[in-house]
C-alpha positions as CSV (number, residue, x, y, z in Angstrom):
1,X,-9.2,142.3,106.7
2,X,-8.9,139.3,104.3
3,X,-11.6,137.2,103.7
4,X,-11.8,133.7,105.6
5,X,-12.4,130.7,102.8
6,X,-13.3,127.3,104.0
7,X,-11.4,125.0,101.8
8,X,-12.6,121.4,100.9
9,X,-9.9,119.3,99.8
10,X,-12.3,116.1,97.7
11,X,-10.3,112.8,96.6
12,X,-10.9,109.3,95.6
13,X,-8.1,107.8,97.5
14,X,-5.7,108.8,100.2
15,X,-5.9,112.4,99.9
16,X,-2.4,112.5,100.2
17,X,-1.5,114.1,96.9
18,X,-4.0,117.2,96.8
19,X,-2.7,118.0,100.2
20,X,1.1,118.7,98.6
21,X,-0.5,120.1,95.8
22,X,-2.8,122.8,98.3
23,X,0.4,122.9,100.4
24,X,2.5,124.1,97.1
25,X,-0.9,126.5,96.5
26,X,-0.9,128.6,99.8
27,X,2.6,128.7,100.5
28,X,2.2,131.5,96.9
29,X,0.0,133.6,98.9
30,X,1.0,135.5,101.9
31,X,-2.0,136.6,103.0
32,X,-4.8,133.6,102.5
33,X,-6.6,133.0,105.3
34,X,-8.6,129.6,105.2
35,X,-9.9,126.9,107.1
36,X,-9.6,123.2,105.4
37,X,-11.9,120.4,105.2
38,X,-10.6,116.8,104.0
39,X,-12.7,114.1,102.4
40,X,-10.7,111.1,101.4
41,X,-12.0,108.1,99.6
42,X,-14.8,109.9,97.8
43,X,-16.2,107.5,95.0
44,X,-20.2,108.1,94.6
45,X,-22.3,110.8,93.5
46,X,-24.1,111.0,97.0
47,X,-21.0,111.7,98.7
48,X,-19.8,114.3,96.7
49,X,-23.5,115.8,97.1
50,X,-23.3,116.1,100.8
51,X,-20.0,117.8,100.4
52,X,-21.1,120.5,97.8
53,X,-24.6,121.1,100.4
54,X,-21.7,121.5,103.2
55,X,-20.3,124.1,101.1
56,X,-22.9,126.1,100.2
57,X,-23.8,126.3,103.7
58,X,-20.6,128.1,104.5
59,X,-19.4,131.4,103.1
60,X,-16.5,131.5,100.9
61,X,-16.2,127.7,99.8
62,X,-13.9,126.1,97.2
63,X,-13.6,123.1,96.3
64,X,-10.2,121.3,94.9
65,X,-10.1,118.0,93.6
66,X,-8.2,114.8,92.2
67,X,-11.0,112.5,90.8
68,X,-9.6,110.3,88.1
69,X,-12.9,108.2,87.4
70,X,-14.3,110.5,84.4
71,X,-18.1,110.6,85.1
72,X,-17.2,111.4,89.3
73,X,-14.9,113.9,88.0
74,X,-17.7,115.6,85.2
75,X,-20.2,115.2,88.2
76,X,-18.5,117.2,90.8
77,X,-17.4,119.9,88.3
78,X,-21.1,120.0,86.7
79,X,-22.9,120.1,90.1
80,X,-20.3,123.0,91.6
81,X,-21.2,125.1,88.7
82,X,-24.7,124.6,89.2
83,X,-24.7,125.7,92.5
84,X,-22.3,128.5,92.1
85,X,-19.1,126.9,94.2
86,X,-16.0,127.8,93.1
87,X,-14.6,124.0,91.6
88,X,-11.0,123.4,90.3
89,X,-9.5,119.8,89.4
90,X,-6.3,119.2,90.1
91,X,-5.4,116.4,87.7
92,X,-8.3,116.0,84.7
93,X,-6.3,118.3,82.4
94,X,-3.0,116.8,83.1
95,X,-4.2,113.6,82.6
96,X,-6.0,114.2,79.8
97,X,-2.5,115.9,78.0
98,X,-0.7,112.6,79.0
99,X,-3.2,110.4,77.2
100,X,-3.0,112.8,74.3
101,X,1.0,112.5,74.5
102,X,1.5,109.0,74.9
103,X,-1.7,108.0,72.3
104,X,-3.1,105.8,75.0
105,X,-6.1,105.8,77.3
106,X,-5.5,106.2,80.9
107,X,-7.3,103.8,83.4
108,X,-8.8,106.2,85.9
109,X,-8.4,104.2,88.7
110,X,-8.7,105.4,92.1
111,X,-5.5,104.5,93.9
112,X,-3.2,103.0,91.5
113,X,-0.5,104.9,92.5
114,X,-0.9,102.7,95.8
115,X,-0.4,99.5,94.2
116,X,1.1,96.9,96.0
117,X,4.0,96.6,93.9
118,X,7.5,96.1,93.8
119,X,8.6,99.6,94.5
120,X,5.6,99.9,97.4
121,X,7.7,96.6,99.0
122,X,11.4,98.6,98.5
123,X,9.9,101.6,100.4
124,X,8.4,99.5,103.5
125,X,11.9,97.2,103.5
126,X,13.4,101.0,103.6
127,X,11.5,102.3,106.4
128,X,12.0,99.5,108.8
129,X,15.6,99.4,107.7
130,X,16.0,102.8,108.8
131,X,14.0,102.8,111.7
132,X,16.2,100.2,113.1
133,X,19.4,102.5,112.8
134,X,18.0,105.2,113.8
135,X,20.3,107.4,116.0
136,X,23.6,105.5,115.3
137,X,21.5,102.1,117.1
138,X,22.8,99.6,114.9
139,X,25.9,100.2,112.8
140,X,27.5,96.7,112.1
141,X,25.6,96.3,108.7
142,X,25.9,100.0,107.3
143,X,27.6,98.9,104.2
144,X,24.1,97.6,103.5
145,X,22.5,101.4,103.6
146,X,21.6,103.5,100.3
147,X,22.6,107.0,102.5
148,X,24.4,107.7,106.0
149,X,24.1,110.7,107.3
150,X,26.2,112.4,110.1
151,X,26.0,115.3,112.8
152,X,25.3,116.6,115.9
153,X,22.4,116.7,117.4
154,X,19.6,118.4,116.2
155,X,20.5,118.8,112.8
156,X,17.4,116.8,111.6
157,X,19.0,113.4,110.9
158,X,15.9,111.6,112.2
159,X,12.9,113.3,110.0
160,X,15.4,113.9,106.9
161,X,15.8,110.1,107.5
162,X,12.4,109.0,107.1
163,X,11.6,111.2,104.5
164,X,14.4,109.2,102.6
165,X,13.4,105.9,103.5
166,X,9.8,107.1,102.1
167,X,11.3,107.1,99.1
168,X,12.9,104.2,99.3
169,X,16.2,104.7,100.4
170,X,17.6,102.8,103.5
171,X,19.5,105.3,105.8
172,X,21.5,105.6,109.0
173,X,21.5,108.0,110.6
174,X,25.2,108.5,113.0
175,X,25.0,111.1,115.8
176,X,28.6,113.0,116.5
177,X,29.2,113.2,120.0
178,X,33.0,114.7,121.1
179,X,35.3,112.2,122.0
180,X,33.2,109.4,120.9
181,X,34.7,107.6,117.6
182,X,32.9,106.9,114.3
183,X,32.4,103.3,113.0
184,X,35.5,102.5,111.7
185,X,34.1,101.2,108.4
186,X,32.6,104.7,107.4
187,X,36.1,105.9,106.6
188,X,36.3,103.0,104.6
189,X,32.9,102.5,103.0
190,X,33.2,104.3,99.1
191,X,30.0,102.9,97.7
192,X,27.3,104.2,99.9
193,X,26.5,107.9,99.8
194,X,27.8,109.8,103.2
195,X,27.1,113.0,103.9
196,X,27.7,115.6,106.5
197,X,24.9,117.8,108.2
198,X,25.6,121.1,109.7
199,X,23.4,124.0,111.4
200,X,24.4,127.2,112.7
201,X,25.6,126.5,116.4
202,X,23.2,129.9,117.6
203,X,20.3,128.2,115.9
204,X,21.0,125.0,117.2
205,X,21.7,126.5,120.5
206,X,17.7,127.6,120.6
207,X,17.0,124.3,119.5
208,X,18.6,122.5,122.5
209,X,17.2,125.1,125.1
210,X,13.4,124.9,123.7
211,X,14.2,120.6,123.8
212,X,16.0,120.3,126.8
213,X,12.9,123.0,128.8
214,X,10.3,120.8,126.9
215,X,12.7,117.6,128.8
216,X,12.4,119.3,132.0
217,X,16.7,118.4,132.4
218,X,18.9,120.7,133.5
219,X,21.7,119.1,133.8
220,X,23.4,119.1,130.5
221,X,25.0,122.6,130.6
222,X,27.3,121.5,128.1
223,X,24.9,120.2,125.9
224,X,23.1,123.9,125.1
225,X,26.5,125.9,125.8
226,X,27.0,128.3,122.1
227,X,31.1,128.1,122.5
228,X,30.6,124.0,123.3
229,X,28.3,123.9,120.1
230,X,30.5,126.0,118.3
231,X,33.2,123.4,118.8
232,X,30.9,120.6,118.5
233,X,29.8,122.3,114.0
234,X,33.8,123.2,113.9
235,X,34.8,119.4,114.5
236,X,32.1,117.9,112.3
237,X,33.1,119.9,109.4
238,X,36.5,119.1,110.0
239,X,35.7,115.6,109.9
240,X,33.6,115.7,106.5
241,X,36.1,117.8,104.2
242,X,39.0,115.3,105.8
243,X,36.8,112.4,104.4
244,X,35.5,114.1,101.0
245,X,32.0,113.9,102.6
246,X,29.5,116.2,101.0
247,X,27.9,118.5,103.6
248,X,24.4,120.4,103.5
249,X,23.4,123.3,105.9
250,X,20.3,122.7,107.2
251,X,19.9,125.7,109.2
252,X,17.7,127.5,106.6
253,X,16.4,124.7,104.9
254,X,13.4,122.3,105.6
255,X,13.5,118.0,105.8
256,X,12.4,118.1,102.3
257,X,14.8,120.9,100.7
258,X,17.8,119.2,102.4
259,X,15.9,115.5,101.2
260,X,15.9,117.0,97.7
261,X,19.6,118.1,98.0
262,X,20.6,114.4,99.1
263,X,19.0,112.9,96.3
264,X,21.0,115.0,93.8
265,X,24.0,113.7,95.3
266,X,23.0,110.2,95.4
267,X,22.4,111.2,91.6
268,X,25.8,112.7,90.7
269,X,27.3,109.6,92.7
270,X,25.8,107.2,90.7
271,X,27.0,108.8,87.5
272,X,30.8,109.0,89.1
């Protein structure tokens, strides 16, 4: 059996970036079997010596780390080594390269990628925009949008949608439904980015029938049927390659692959 490591993820602000970084880490191994602690915010010596007693407590303990204060950051690396836990920071060298690079001194300020600027501002605008048309709610104003994105249901529309607008990008999302009509001004609309989304009607039949049990209704036969589905994919596509609409797959891919595909369209559209 592989060993068990307990895993203590130690930052000096959200967290949020060593947990992507560890995320990128494990997904490498196939077979790494851990249990993970999170301490967000760290910013004094005492703190980071409760956490390296914690470890040495528990069998198999690394630590990971993005500390940008220098002295913190020598601290916890000096006092892991002393006490024989396994240490590794995540940014100190990178950082340190940059500085070399660009022949200027970094800040080291905890949290200044959280400032309150103008791009923090665009992304909340963006998340409330798309919030407010998600699901095809509101589509009067979509020539205001940065990215529309259409098909049937279940094709992740909604989380691909906030992902987006995390980045800034104000998106609507359209559900196609048969025999209900797009907004007329989609057809019409050549500045904003539209794209198509498409799954593989079996998968998304598994989809529905793990929803709709979950939704305790059993009335929509039509709504999990694979030949109705099948339709429902064949019509959408239709509908894209008639409008010139770019369209993604999403049945083996997940909210941030197909994200990551979008905004390489939105790219090659700018430069049009």
């Amino acid at each position: 059996m592989n060993e068990k490591y307990n895993v203590y993820l130690v930052s000096d602000s959200t967290g949020e970036t060593l947990d992507r970084i560890f995320l990128s880490l494990k997904s490498q191994f196939a077979n790494f079997e851990y249990e993970k602690k999170e301490y967000a915010f760290v910013r004094t010596e005492q703190q980071i010596d409760r956490i390296i007693k914690e470890c040495i407590a528990c069998e198999n303990s690394l630590i990971l780390y993005t500390i940008v204060e220098t002295k913190l950051a020598k601290y916890i690396s000096s006092q892991s080594e002393k006490k024989q836990v396994p240490c590794f920071g995540v940014l100190g060298n990178l950082i340190l390269s940059f500085s070399k690079l660009l022949n200027q001194k970094a800040i080291h300020k905890p949290s200044a990628q959280h400032v309150l600027d103008d791009d923090y501002y665009k992304r909340i605008e963006a998340i409330q925009f798309t919030m407010t048309h998600d699901d095809g709610k509101k589509v009067d104003d979509i020539k205001n949008a940065d990215v529309i994105l259409l098909g049937v249901s279940r094709t992740s529309k909604t989380p691909t949608s906030i992902y987006l607008a995390n980045r800034g990008y104000k998106t609507v999302n359209i559900p196609l439904v048969l025999e209900q009509t797009i907004p007329k001004d989609l057809t019409l609309n050549k500045k904003t980015c539209i794209i198509g989304l498409v799954a593989d009607p079996e998968r998304l039949a598994d989809i529905r029938r793990n929803r709709v049990a979950i939704m305790n209704e059993h009335k929509i036969k039509e709504y999990t049927d694979l030949e109705y589905i099948k339709k429902e994919v064949n019509d959408s596509k239709i509908l894209f390659k008639k409008n010139n609409w770019p369209i993604i797959d999403v049945t083996r891919r997940s909210v941030e692959e197909t994200a990551a595909s979008i905004l390489k369209i939105i790219e090659i559209k700018k430069n049009q």
